[in-house]
N, C-alpha and C positions, 0 to 999 in steps of 0.2 A: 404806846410803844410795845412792840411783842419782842420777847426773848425765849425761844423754845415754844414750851406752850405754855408761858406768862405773858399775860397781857395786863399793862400798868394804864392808869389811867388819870391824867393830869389835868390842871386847872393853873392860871392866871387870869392875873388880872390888868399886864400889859403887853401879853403876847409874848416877853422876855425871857423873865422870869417864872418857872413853871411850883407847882406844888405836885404831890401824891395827891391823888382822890381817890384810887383804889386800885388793888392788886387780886387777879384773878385768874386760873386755871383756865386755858381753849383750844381745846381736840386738834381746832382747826382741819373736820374731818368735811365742814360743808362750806357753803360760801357764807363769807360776812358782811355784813351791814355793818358800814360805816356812819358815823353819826358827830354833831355835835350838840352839846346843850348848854345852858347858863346855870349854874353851880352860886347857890347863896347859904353861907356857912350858919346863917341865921334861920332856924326852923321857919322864923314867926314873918320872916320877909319874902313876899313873893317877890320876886324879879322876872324884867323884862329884856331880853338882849338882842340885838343888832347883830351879824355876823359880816362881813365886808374883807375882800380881798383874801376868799380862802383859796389857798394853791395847796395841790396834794404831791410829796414825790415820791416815786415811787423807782425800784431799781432799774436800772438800765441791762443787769445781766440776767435779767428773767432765761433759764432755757427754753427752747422750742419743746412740745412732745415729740419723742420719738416713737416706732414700732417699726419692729423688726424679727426675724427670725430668731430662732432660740441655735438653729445651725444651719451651714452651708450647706450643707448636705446630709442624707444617709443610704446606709445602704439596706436590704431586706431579698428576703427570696420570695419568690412568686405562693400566694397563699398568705403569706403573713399579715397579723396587725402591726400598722406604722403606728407611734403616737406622733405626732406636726405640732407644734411649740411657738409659740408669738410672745415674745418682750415688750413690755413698756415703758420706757423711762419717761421721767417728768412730768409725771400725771398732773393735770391741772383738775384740782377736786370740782373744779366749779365747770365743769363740763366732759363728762364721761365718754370713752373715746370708744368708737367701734370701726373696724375692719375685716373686709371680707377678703379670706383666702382663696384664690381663685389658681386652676390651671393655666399655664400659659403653653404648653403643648396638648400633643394628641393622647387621648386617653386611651386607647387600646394598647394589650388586650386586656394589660392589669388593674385600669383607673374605666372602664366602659361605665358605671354605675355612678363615680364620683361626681358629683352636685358643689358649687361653693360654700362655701360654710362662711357664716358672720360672727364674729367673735365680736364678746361688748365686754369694758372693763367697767368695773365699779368699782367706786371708789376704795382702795385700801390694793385692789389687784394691780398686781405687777407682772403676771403670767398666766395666759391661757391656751391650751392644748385640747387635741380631738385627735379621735383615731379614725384611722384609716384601713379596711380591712381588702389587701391587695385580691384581684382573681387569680383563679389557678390557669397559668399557660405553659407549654410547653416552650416558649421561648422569653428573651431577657427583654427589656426595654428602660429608657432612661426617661423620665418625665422631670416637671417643671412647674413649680408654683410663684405665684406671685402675690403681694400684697395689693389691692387697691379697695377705692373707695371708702377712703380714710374719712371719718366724719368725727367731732368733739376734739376734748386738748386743748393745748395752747399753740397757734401756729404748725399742727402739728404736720411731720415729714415720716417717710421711711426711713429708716436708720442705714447703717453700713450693711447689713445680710439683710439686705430686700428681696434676694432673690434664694428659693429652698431647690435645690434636685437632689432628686430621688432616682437611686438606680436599684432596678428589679433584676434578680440575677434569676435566668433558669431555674425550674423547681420542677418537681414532678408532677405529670398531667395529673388531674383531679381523674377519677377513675369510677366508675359507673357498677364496679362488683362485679358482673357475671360477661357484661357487654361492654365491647370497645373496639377500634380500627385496629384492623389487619396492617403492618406491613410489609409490602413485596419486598420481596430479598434476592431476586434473582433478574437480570435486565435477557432479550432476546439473544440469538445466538449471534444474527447480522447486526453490529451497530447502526447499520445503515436504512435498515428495516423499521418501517413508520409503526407507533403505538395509536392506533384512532380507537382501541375499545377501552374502554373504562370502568371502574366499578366508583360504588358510593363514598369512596374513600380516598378519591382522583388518582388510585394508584392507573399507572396506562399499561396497557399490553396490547401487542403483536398478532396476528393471528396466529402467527406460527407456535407463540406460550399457549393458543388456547384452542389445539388440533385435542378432539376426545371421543373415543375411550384410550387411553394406551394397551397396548396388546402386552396380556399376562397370563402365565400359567401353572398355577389354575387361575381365572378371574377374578379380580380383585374388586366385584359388585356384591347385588343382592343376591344372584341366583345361589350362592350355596346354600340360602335359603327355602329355595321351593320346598311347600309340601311343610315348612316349620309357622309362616307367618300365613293365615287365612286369607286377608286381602293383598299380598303381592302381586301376584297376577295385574291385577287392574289398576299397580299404578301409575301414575303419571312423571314417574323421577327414575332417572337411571342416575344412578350414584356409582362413583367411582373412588376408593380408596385410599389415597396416595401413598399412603406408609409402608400397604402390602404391593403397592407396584416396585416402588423404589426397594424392596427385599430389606426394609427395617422392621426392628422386632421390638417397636413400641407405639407407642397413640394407639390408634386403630388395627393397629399388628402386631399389637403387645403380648409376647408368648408366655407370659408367666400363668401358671394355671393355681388357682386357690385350693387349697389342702381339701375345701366342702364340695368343687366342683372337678370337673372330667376335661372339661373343656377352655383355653386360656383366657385374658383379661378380653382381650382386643377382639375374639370372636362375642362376645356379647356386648361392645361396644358398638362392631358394626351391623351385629341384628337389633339392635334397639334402636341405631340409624334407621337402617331398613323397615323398622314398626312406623318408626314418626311421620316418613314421609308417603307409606301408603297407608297410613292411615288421616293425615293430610290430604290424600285424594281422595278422599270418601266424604273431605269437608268442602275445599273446591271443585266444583263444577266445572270439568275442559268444552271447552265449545268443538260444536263437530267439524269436520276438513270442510272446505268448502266445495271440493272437488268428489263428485261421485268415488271410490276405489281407491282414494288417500284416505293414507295413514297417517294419523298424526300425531305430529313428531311430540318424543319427550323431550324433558327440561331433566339436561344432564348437569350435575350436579357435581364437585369433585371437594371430598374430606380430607383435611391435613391434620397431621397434629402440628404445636409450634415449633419453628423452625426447621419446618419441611416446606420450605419456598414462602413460609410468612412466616413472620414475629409479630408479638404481641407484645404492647405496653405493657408496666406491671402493673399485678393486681385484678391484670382483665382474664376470665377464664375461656370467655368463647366469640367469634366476633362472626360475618358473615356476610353475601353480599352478592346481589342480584351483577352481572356483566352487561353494558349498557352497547350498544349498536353502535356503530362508526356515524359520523354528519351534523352530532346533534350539536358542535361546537359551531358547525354552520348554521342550521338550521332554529336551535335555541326552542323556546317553547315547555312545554311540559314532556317529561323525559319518561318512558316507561323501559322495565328491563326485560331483558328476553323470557323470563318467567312469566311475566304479564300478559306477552305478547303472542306468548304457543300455547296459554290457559284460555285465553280471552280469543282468540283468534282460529285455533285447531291451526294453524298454516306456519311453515316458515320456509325460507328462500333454501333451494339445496344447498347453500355454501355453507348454510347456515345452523346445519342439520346436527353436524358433528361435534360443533365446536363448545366449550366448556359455557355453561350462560350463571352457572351459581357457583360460587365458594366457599368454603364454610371453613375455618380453625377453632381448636381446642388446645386449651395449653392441659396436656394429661401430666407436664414434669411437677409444678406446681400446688397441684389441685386433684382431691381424690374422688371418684364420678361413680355412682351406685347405677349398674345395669340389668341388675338381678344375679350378680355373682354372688359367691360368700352363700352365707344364710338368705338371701334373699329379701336381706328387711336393708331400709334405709335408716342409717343411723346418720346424730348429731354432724356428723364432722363429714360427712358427704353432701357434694350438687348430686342432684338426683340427673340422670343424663339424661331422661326422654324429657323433661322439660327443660332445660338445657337448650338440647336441640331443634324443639318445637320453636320455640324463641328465637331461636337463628335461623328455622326456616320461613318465619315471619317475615325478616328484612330479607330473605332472598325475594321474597313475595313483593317486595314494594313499601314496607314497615318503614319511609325514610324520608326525610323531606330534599335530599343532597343539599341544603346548605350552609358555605361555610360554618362552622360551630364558633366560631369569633367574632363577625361582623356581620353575617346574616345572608351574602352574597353568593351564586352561586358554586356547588361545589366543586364542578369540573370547569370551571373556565368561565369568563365575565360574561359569556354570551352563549353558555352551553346551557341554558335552562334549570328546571328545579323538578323535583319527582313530584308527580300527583298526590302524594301525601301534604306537602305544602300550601298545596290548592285548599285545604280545608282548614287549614291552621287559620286562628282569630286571637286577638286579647279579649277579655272578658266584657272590654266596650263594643264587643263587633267590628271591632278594626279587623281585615285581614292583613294577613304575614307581608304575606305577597300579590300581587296584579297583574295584571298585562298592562301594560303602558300606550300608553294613547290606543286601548283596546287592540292591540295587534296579539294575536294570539303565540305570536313567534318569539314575542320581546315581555315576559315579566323583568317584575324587579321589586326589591322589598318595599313594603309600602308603611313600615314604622320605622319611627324613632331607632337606631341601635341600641341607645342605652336602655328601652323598652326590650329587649330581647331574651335576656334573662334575670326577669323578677320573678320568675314563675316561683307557686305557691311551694314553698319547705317550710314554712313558719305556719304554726296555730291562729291565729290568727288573718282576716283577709287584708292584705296588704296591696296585691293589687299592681301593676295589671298582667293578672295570669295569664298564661297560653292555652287553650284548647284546641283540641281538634273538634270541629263542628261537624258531625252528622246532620245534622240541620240546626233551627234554630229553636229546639226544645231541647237538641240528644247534642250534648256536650262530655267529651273528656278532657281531665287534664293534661298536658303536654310536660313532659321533664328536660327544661333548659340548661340547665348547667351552670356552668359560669363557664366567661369566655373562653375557647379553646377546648372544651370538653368532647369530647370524640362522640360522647353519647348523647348529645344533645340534639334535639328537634326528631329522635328516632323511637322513644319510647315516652309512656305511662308514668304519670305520678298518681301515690296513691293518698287516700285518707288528706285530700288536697286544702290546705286551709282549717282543718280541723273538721273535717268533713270526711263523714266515711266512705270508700268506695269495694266495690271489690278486691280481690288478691291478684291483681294483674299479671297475665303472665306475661307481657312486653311490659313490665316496671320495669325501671333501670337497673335493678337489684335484686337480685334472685337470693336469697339466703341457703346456706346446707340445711340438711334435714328435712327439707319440704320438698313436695314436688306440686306444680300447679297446672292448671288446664287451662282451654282455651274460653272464656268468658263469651257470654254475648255481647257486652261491651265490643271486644274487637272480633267477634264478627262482623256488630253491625261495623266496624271500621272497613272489614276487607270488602264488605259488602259496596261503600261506599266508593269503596278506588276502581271498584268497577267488576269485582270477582261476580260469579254464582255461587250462594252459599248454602249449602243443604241445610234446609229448616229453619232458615231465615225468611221473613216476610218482607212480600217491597224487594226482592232480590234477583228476579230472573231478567234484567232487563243490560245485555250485555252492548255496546256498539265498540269494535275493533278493526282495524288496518292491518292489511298484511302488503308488505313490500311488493310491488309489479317489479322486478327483477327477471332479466333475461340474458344470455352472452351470444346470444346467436338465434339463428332462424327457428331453429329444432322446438327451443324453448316456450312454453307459454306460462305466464305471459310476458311479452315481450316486445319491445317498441322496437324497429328499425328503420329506417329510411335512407335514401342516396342521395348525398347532398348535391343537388345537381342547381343548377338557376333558378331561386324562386321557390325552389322546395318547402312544403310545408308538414306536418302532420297532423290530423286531425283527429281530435280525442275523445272519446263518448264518454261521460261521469259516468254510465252503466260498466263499461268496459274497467272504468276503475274498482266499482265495486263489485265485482264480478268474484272477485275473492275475499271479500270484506262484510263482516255483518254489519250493516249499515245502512243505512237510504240517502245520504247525501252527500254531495264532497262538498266539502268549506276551505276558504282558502286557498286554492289550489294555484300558486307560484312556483318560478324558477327557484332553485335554491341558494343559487348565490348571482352574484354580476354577469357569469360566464359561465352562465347553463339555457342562455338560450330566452326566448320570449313567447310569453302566453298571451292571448287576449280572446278573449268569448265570445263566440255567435250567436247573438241572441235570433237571430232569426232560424239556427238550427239547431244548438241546443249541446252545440260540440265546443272544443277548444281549440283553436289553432294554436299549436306549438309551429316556432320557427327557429331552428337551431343557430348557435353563433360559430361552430367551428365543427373540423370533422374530430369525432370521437365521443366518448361518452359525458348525458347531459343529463342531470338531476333534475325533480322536479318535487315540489311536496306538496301536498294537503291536509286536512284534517277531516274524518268522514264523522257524521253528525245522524243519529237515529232519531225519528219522529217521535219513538216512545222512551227514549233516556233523557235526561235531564243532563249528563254529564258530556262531554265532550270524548273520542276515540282519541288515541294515539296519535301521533305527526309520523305519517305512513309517506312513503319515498317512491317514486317514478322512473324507470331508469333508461332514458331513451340515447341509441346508438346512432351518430349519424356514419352512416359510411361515403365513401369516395362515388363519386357519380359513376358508377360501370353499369351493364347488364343487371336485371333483378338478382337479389341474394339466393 
């Protein structure tokens, strides 16, 4: 007979009437062995006993086990540690209960990492909890856990709070230090007027936001330079101001003049612009016109401070970004920006000529920028600006994978492609990022796991599975993922990765004050890789580029026209395509969309027949392919007119 934790134990000798045999202390912390025996009060007598018609009872109001939440709910901000709490009532000691906590929703953006956990009780436990440590997003979301796969106990069930939500409220983006998204702050003048150009940041624009230089007096470029900076002359960027266009007298038009110098903040802000980026052209290689007597064009570039047509998250001091060409949401494929494509190519279409192709912001309200004012020396508490801006002329350069920083997907649109920086991203098993899908060079798509996306290496130890960028398959860097939502993710440098030393990156995600950093050969071999010519890189002179066949009329070359008359066709020489392209071969050369007409190839003469589907203008794409690159050109555009069957044009 147990009372508490006394256990008495009796004898008879007609089943009736009972005796005491012994009284003892029991935990009853493990299972018991029940028993009986024959009992002879006489040392000297062994006895022999029979046991017949033994029945055991035992109670009828045993409870079930339960497990169950510790609360309905909670609540947290995006970043935070959750602690998640599991109850057990009516532990049956003789069989230890375990239960896995599992989602029963979508884990993005703040649970993408979250894995089930198995909670196991032993005996004596009546509570077990784990944390949770949320990702940082810029927006709220509500998730959902559940109990299952309940195993030990007694009968055991979920109790009443089987079901835990979690709501994640807004918190501030996780922020990258030096580097983060631009954004627009101003829409076109026409509401009416289509956005098809883009930057790495899906903001869209207009052509009409991106007509440049604006007419200012005096010029608000480098020339008030000439004759101060040695290699001006030769470089490859016309930079434009916007602070001294717009007649404000801060960022880059900042008139305050230091007690040490002659001249104000913002004039040596925008000659140490004007150092970075012609002394950038001394590093990339422009490929020559393709055209005898062209000139080829520069890569016009326009500098804000913040909130002169962009804002900046806090905490980020400079952001920046290559303007991506109108089609590629049709077209899809690997994306390059106009930077890539007047370096890599010497060529671009006249409409093309004028219009803004890089942007670049600095928050100066914030943050204080060493340009050789003052004494001349960079102290603790200053970003040095030429590396600063060398870093932001990186991502105008193609420094980017576009995309999404949350789920991996692309950044301007489901079908608008990924930047050639992507193309080289891998985990550390040689998985890549991203693919072409059923080998269609027009159609990638991410080729991991999401919740693979950002483990990349911030911990001393190798954890695993990191991001690199693969230069091949010896010359690896790390890649800095974020967590989901990070604006600076999939676009820069992690350093000393895993406990592992690297160089001082100057695409880290992180710039600190008081330093200023250079350009590694780490990334050069990178820009070397996306396709640049890099002076005094090895393995580097081997360019292949597409320049748009663009034409509006007869006058123009090059230029497709034809009169759609009965039976009309066009015939097209892949010479005639690469006629402005450093290349030797077109690949893939399709219509662009449903309703641009049809292609099919004469193999007997070595041309293409196009046959247009309507009168008016008809896309056409390819990808041109050199015998001696490894790497694949640009998805270069065709643009053939059909007209109304009249007289020749």
């Amino acid at each position: 007979t147990r009372s508490g934790t006394q256990v008495m134990g009796s004898w008879s000798t007609n089943g009736s009437t009972w005796n005491m045999a012994f009284l003892t202390s029991l935990s009853m912390t493990d299972c018991v062995v029940m028993g009986m025996f024959a009992y002879s009060g006489n040392s000297n007598t062994t006895i022999t006993a029979t046991f017949t018609d033994i029945s055991i009872v035992q109670s009828d109001s045993i409870p079930a086990t339960e497990v169950a939440f510790a609360d309905s709910s909670l609540m947290a901000e995006s970043g935070d540690t959750v602690e998640i709490c599991v109850e057990l009532e009516n532990p049956c000691y003789c069989s230890p209960l375990s239960v896995d906590v599992a989602l029963a929703s979508d884990s993005l953006p703040h649970l993408a990492s979250f894995e089930p956990q198995t909670l196991t009780f032993e005996p004596g436990d009546t509570v077990q909890c784990f944390s949770v440590v949320l990702g940082t997003a810029d927006t709220s979301g509500t998730y959902t856990f559940e109990l299952t796969n309940i195993s030990g106990g007694y009968e055991s069930e979920v109790g009443e709070l089987g079901v835990l939500t979690l709501d994640v409220e807004e918190g501030e983006e996780e922020t990258a230090g030096n580097c983060g998204e631009m954004i627009k702050l101003s829409e076109p003048a026409t509401e009416e007027e289509s956005q098809p150009y883009f930057d790495r940041f899906a903001n869209r624009y207009a052509y009409s936001e991106l007509i440049s230089p604006t007419s200012s007096d005096p010029p608000c470029d480098c020339s008030e330079f000439e004759g101060q900076i040695a290699n001006l002359a030769d470089s490859y960027f016309y930079l434009e101001f916007m602070d001294c266009t717009s007649g404000s007298d801060m960022g880059f038009a900042d008139d305050e003049v230091d007690p040490l110098n002659t001249q104000p903040k913002g004039y040596y802000y925008r000659k140490t612009a004007c150092e970075v980026f012609a002394d950038l052209s001394e590093i990339i290689l422009r490929a020559n016109p393709p055209y005898p007597g062209e000139n080829a064009p520069l890569v016009n570039i326009r500098l804000y401070r913040k909130g002169e047509g962009f804002g900046l998250p806090n905490m980020v001091v400079a952001a920046a970004t290559a303007i991506y060409p109108p089609y590629h949401e049709q077209h899809g494929g690997i994306i390059d920006g106009y930077p890539w494509r007047i370096l890599n190519s010497g060529h671009l279409s006249d409409n093309e000529m004028d219009i803004t192709h890089g942007q670049l912001v600095v928050d100066f309200d914030e943050y204080t920028f060493h340009a050789g004012q003052g004494d001349g020396l960079l102290n603790s508490q200053e970003h040095d600006l030429y590396s600063v801006l060398l870093h932001e002329a990186l991502h105008i350069l193609g420094f980017s994978a576009l995309m999404n920083p949350t789920d991996g997907s692309p950044r301007a649109g489901a079908d608008a492609g990924y930047g050639r920086f992507a193309t080289f991203l891998q985990l550390d098993n040689n998985d890549p990022v991203v693919g072409m899908s059923g080998g269609d060079p027009y159609h990638w798509e991410l080729q991991i796991d999401q919740q693979d996306l950002h483990k990349s290496c911030m911990d001393p130890v190798a954890s695993g599975p990191d991001m690199d960028f693969a230069v091949s398959s010896t010359e690896k860097y790390p890649v800095y993922t974020g967590t989901p939502g990070n604006g600076s993710a999939f676009s820069h440098l992690n350093t000393d990765c895993d406990g592992n030393a690297t160089p001082a990156f100057l695409m880290n995600y992180f710039l600190p004050t008081g330093e200023s950093r250079v350009l590694t050969d780490a990334e050069k071999s990178i820009l070397c890789a996306l396709g640049y010519q890099v002076a005094g890189q090895s393995n580097c002179d081997c360019i292949v580029a597409g320049a748009d066949d663009l034409g509006e009329g007869c006058e123009q070359t090059p230029a497709y026209i034809l009169n759609l008359c009965e039976g009309a066709t066009l015939r097209i020489l892949p010479a005639d395509l690469l006629d402005n392209d450093i290349a030797d071969e077109v690949t893939s050369f399709e219509p662009l969309g449903p309703n641009d007409g049809n292609l099919v190839y004469d193999e007997n003469t070595g041309e293409w027949v196009f046959t247009p589907a309507h009168l008016g203008l008809h896309v056409l794409k390819y990808i041109p392919m050199s015998n001696e690159c490894t790497q694949a050109g640009n998805v270069t555009l065709v643009y053939v007119r059909a007209m109304p069957c009249t007289e020749e044009c």
